[in-house]
C-alpha positions as CSV (number, residue, x, y, z in Angstrom):
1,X,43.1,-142.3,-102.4
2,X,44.0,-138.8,-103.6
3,X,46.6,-138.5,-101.1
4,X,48.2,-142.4,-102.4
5,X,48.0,-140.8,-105.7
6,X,50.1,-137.9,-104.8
7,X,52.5,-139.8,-103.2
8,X,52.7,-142.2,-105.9
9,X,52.7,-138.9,-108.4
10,X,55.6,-137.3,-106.3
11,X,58.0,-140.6,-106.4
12,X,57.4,-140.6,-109.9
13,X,59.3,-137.4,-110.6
14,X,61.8,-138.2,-107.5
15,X,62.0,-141.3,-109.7
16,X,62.0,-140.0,-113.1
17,X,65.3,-136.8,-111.6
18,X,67.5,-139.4,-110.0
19,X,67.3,-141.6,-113.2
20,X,67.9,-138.7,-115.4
21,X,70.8,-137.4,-113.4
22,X,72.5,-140.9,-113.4
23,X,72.4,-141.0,-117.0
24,X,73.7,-137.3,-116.8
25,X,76.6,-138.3,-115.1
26,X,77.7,-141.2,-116.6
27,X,76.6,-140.6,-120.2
28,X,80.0,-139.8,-122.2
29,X,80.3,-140.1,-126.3
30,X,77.7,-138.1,-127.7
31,X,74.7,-138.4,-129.0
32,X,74.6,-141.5,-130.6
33,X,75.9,-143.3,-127.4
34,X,73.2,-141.1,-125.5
35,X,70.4,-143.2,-127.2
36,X,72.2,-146.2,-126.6
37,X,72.3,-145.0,-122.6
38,X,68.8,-144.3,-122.9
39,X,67.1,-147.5,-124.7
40,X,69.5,-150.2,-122.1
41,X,67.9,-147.8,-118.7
42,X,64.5,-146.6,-120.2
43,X,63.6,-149.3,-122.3
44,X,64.8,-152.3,-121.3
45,X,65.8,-151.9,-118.1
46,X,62.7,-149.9,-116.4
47,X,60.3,-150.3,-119.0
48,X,59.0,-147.4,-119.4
49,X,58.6,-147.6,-122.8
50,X,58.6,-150.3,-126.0
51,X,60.8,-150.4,-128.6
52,X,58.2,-149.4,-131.4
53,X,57.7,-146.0,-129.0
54,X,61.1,-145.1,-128.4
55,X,62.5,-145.7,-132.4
56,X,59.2,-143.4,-133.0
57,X,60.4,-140.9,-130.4
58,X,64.2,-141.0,-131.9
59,X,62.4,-140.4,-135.5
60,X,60.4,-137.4,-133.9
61,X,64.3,-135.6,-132.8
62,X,66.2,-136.8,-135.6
63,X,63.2,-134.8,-137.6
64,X,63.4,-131.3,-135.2
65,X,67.1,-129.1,-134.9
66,X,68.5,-128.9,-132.1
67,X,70.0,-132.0,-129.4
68,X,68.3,-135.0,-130.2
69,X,69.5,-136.6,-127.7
70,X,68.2,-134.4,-125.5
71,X,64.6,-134.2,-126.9
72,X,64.6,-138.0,-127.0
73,X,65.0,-137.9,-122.8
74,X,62.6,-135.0,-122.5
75,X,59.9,-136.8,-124.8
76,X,60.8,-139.8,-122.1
77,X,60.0,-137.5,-119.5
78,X,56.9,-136.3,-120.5
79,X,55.4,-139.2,-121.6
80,X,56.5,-141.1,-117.7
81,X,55.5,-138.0,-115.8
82,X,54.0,-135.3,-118.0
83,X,55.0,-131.8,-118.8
84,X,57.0,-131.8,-115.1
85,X,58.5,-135.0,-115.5
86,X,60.2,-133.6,-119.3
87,X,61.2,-130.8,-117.1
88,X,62.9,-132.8,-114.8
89,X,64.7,-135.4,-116.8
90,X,66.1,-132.1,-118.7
91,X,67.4,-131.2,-115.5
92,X,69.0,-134.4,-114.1
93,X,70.6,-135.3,-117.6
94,X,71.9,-131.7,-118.5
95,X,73.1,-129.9,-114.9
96,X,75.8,-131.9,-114.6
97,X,77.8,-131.0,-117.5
98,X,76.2,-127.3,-117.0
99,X,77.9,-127.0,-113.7
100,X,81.5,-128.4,-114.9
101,X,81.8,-126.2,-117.8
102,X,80.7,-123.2,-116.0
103,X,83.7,-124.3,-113.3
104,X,86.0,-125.0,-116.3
105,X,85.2,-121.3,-117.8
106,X,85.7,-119.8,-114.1
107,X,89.2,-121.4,-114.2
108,X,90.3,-120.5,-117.3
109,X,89.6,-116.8,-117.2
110,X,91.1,-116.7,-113.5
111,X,94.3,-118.8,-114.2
112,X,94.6,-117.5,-118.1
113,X,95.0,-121.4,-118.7
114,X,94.0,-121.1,-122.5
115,X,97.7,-121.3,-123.2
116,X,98.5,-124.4,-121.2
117,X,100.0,-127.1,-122.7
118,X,97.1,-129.8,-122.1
119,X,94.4,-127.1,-123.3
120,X,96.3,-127.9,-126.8
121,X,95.9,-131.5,-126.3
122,X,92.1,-131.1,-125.8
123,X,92.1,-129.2,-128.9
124,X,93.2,-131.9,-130.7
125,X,90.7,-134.5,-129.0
126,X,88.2,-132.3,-130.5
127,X,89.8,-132.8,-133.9
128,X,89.6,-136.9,-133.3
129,X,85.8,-136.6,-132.3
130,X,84.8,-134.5,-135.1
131,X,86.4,-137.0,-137.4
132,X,85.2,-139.9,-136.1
133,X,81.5,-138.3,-136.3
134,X,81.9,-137.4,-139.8
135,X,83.1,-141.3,-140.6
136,X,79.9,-142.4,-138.2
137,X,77.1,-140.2,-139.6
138,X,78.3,-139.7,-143.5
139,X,77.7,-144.3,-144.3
140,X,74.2,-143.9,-142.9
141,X,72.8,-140.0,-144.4
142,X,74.5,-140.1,-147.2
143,X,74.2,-143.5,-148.8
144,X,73.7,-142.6,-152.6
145,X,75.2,-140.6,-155.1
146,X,72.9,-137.5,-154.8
147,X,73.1,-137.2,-151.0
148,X,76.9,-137.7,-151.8
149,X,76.3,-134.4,-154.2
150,X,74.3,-132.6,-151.6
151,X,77.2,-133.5,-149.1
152,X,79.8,-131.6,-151.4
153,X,77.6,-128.8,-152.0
154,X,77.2,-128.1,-148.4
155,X,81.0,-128.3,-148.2
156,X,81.7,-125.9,-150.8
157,X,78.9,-123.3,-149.8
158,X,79.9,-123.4,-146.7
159,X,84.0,-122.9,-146.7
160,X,83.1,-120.5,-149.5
161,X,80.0,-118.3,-148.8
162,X,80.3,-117.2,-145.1
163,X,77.8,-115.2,-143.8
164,X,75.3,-115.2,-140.9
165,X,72.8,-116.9,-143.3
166,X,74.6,-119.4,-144.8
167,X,73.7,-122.7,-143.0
168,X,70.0,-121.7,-142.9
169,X,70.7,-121.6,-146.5
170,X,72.3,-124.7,-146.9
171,X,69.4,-126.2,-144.7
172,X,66.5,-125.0,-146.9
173,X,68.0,-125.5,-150.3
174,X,69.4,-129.0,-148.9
175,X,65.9,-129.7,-148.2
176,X,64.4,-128.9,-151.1
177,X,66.3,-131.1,-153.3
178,X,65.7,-133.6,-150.9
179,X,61.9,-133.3,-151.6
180,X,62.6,-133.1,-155.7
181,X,65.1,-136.6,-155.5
182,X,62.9,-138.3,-152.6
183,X,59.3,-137.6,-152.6
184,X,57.8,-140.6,-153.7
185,X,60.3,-142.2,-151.2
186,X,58.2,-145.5,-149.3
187,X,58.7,-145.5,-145.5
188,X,56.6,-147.9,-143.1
189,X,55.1,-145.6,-140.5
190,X,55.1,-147.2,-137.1
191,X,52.4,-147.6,-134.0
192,X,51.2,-144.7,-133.1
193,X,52.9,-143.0,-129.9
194,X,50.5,-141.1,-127.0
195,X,52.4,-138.5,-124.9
196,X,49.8,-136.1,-122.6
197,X,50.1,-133.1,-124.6
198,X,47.1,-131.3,-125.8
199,X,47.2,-130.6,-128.9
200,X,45.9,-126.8,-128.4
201,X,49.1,-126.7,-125.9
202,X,51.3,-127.7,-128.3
203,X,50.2,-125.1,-130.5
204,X,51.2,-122.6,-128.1
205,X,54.8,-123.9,-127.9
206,X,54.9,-123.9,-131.6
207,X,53.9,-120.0,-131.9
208,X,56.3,-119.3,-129.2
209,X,59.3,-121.3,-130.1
210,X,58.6,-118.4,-133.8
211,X,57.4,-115.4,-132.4
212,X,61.0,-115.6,-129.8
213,X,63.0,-116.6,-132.9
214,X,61.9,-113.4,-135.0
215,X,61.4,-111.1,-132.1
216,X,64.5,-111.5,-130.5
217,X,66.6,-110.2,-133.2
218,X,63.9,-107.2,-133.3
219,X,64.3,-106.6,-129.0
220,X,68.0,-106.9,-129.4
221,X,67.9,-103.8,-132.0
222,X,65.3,-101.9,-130.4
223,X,67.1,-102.4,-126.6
224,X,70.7,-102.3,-126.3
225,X,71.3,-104.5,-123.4
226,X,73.7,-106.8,-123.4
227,X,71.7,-110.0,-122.1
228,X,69.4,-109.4,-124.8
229,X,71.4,-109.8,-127.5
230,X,73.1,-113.0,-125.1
231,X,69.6,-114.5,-125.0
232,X,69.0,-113.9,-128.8
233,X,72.5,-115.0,-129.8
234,X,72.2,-118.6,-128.3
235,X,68.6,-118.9,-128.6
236,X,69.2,-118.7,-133.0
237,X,71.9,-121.0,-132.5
238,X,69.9,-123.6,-130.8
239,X,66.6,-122.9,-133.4
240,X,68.8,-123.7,-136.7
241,X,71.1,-126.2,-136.1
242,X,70.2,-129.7,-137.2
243,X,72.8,-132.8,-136.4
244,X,73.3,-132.0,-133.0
245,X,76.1,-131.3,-130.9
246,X,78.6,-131.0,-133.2
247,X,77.2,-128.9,-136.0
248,X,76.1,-125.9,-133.4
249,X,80.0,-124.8,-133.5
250,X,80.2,-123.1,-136.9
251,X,77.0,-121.2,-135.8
252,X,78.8,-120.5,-132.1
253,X,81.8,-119.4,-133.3
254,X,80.4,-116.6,-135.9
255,X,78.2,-115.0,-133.4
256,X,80.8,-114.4,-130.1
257,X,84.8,-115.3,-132.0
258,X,84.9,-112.3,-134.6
259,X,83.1,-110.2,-132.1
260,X,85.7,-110.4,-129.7
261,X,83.7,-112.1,-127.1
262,X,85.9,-114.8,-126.9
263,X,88.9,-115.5,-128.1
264,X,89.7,-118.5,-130.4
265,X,92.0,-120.1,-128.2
266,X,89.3,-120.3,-125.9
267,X,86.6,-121.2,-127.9
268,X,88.5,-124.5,-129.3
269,X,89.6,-125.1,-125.3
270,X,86.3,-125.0,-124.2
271,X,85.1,-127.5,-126.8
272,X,87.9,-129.7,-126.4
273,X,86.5,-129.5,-122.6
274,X,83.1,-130.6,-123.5
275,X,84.5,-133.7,-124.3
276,X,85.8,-134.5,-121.4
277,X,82.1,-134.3,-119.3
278,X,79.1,-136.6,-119.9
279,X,75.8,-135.1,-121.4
280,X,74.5,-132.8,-124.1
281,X,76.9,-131.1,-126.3
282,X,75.1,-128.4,-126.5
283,X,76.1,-127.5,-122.8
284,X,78.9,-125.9,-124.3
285,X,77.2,-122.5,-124.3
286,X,77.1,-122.9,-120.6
287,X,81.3,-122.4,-121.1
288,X,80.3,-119.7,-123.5
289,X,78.3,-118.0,-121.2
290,X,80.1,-118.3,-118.1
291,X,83.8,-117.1,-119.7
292,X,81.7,-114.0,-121.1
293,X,79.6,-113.0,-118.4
294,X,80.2,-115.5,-115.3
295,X,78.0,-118.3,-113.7
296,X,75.0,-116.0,-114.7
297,X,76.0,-115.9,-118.4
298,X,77.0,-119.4,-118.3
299,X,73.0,-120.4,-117.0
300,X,71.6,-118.0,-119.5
301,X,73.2,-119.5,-122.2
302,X,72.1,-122.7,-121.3
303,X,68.7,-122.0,-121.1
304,X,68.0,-119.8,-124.1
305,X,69.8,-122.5,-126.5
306,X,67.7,-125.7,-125.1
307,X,64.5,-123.6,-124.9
308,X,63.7,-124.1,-128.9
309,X,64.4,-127.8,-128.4
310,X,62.0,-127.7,-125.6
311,X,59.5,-125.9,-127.6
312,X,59.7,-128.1,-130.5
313,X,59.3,-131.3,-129.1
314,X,56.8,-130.5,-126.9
315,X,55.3,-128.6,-130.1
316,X,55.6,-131.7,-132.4
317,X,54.3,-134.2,-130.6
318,X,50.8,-134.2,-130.9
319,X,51.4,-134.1,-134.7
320,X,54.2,-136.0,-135.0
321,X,52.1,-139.4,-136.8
322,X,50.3,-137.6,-139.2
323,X,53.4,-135.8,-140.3
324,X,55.5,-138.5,-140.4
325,X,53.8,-140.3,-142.8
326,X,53.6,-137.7,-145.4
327,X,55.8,-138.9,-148.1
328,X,57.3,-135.4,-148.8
329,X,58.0,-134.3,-145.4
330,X,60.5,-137.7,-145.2
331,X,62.5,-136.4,-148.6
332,X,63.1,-133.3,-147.2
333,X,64.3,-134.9,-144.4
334,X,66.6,-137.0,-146.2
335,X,68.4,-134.0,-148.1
336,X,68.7,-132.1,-144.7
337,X,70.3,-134.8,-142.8
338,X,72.7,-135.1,-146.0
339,X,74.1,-131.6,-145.6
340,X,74.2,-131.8,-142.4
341,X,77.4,-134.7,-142.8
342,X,78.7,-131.2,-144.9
343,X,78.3,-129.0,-142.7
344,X,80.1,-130.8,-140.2
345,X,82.8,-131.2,-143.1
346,X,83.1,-127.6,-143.2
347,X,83.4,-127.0,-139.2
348,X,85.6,-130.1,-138.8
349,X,88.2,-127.6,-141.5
350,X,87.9,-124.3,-140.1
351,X,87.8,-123.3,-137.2
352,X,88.8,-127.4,-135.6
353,X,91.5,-128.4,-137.9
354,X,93.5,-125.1,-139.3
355,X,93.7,-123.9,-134.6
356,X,94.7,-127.1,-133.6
357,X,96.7,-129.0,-136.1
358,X,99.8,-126.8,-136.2
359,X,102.8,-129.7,-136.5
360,X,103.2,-133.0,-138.1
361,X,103.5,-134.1,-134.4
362,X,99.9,-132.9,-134.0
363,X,98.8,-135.0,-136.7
364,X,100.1,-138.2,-136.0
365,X,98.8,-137.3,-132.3
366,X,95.3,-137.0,-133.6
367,X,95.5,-139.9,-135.6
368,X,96.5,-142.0,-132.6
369,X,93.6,-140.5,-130.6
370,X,90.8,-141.1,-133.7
371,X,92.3,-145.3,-133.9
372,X,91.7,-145.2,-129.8
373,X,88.0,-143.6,-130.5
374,X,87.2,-145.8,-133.5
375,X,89.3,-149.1,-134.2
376,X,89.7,-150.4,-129.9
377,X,86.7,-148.8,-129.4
378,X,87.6,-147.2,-126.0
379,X,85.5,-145.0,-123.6
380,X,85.8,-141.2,-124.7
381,X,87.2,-140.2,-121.1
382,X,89.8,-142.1,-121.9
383,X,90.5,-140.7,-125.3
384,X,90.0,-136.8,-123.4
385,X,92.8,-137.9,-120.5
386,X,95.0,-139.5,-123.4
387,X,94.6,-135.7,-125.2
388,X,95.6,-134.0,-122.2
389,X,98.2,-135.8,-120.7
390,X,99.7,-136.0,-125.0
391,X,99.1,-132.5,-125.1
392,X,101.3,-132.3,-122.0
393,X,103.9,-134.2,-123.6
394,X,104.3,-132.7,-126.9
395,X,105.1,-129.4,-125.4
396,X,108.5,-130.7,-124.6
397,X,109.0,-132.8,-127.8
């Protein structure tokens, strides 16, 4: 019987990797589409959860920074095979897009391709993404007039007032006018959602995720070596960012662009890049990684920005239905998500719009590739070949 079980254990995780890694191939258009990928194979197709359990589990990682999309199939994983299981379906839905960046950053600082006609053309995919999630996430977190106002302040602190500190700023004071404007706010709390995570486990991953996030700063002062400070660079940058994929640039580009890690031009090019692959967004720091410091610096980066997103969820969700029903915690919540639609404002402006919209031909190029993403509604790798073979073509217009 213990043997059956085993067995039966074992094909569960084969099961649970070769799922994932479909969905990591195939999975293009964000995060929003993610969860759309996830609930037609999870949900309805393989039943490995109900609706109730998976809206809870999308609550849960709209709640924590970092991917949500990501935390939503790691939550999947765990509850369908346990702490192994989350482990793996991280694995199958994020390694694919890992490994193409990391081959895109290899040919780019070999061939010096930054310069290349459609490199510019992925630029300005980036631009029509960008816009199009602004348009897509600014109707539903910003409904009413004072998430509107919390919107514009997030604009205007962050084009004006930056600094290393400024979107942790923005984050904290977003959410406490949140709580003053929305804490009596009424939400129906849903079933409750069982995951096999000990509470005292989850504990641990909680003290970790804060004890890395102050005492990497402190290591990287204390010893000067340069994967240190990697580590803690893209570690912070996956702790702070709520909103996802997109909202991680501005915090990217600060810590390696003025520093002279990474030039501009290849920044933008590598995000236009990550367009053009299924999965995460956040795999981007493989690029990052692998143009600074090879295929080594490209799987570094990838694991010290989703280790607080693995530390959180598994952290949270234990105590994710007695939080969620606190009144106050929700209005917090609400001004957050509002400034995070601003702080996407602010990195849709600089560095997105002012490096890749150089010519009224550039323009009128991105407007063509946002009506292809929003109004006909077709695939993103579509919209990415478009940009390329456009960007191709503007060079001799």
């Amino acid at each position: 019987m213990k043997q059956i079980n085993k067995k039966l254990t074992f094909l569960s995780l084969l099961e649970i990797l070769f799922v994932s890694t479909k969905l990591g191939l195939t999975s293009f258009g964000g995060p929003v589409a993610h969860l759309g990928y996830f609930h037609n194979e999870y949900v309805k197709r393989r039943k490995w959860m109900d609706e109730k359990s998976y809206a809870d589990l999308v609550a849960l990682c709209q709640f924590l920074p970092g991917p949500a999309s990501s935390q939503v199939g790691i939550g999947i994983g765990v509850a369908r095979g346990g702490l192994i299981g989350g482990i793996l379906a991280f694995i199958g839905f994020t390694m694919p897009s890992v490994f193409a960046l990391i081959l895109f950053a290899s040919l780019l600082t070999n061939l010096h391709i930054e310069t290349a006609a459609w490199i510019h053309g992925l630029k300005i995919v980036a631009v029509a993404v960008v816009a199009h999630a602004i348009l897509g996430m600014a109707g539903k977190l910003a409904p009413d007039l004072k998430r509107k106002a919390i919107v514009l302040l997030a604009i205007i602190a962050g084009l004006v007032w930056q600094t290393a500190i400024t979107q942790i700023a923005i984050i904290l004071i977003s959410g406490l006018l949140g709580y003053i404007f929305y804490r009596n706010t009424n939400e129906t709390v849903q079933d409750s959602i069982h995951f096999p995570i000990s509470k005292r486990f989850a504990f641990c991953c909680l003290i970790l995720f804060f004890l890395l996030l102050g005492g990497l700063p402190l290591l990287r002062e204390l010893i000067q070596l340069h994967w240190i400070a990697l580590f803690d660079s893209f570690y912070r940058s996956g702790s702070l960012v709520f909103g996802g994929g997109h909202v991680v640039l501005p915090l990217l580009e600060r810590e390696f662009v003025p520093s002279g890690l990474l030039s501009g031009e290849a920044f933008l090019a590598g995000y236009g890049a990550t367009q053009a692959v299924p999965g995460p967004l956040f795999t981007f720091a493989a690029y990052i990684g692998a143009v600074i410091n090879g295929w080594q610096g490209g799987l570094l980066a990838t694991l010290a920005i989703f280790l607080p997103a693995f530390l959180l969820i598994l952290g949270t969700l234990p105590f994710w239905n007695e939080l969620r029903a606190n009144q106050k915690v929700n209005g917090a919540l609400m001004g957050i998500n509002a400034a995070v639609v601003g702080i996407l404002i602010t990195a849709f402006y600089q560095p997105i719009w002012t490096s890749s919209i150089l010519t009224p031909k550039d323009f009128a190029f991105a407007a063509i590739l946002f009506s292809m993403l929003s109004y006909w509604k077709l695939p993103p790798w579509i919209v990415v070949l478009t940009g390329a073979f456009g960007g191709i073509l503007l060079g001799f217009l």
